[in-house]
N, C-alpha and C positions, 0 to 999 in steps of 0.2 A: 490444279485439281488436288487437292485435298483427299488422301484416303485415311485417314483419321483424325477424331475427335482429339483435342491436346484434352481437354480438360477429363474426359473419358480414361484417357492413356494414364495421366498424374492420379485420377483416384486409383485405378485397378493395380500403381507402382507401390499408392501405398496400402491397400489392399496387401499385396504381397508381402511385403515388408513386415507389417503388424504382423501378419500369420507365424511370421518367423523369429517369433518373441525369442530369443534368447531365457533360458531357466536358470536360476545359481537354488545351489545346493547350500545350505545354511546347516548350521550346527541344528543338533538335535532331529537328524532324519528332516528337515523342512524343508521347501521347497519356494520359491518366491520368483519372480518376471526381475531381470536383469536389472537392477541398478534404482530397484522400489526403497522406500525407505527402510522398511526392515534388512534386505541385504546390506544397505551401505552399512546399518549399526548394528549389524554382524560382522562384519568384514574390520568395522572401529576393536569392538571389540576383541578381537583374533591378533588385530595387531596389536595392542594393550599386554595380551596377554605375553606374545612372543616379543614383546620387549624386556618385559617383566623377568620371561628365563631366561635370555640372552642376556641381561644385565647381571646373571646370577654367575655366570663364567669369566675368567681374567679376558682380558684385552688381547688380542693374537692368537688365542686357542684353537682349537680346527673346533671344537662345538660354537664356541661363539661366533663368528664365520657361516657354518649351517647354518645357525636362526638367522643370522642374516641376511641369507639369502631367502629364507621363509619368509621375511619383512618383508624383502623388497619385491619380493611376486604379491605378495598381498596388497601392497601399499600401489601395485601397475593395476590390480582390478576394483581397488579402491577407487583409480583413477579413471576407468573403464567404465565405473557401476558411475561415478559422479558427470562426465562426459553423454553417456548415454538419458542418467535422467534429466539433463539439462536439455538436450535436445530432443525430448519426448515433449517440454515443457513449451519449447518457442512451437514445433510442430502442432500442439495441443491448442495454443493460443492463436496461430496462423486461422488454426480452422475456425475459430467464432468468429 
């Protein structure tokens, strides 16, 4: 005996899920859904930039060190924002 629907249970998980879109915060007060194209080529450019000062300090420096570590959190939700829209994509194409 059967007390629920699978197919019932699998929409309403991602029912849930969608609702709980993740937001990222973009340069210039904006606002955008986790890992859309505008966020990743915000997040490109952020890191462009903090290469850019990071390259402007000697090698060993405690500032150059900081940016670097500014890099590399950006470069994990880089990876976060690419992850996510990848798997919105197979999920997107599962459903047609």
């Amino acid at each position: 005996m059967r007390l629920f629907n699978k197919e019932a249970l699998v929409e309403y998980i991602k029912l849930v899920v969608e609702s709980r879109v993740r937001e990222a915060h973009l340069t210039g007060d904006r606002v955008s859904e986790w890992g859309a194209p505008d966020h990743v080529a915000d997040l490109e450019e952020q890191i462009a930039e903090i290469q850019k000062r990071k390259s402007r300090h000697g090698r060993g420096s405690a500032a150059r060190a900081e940016w670097a570590k500014v890099e590399a959190r950006l470069r994990a939700e880089l990876k976060s924002a690419y992850r996510h829209a990848s798997q919105k994509m197979l999920s997107e194409k599962d459903g047609e």
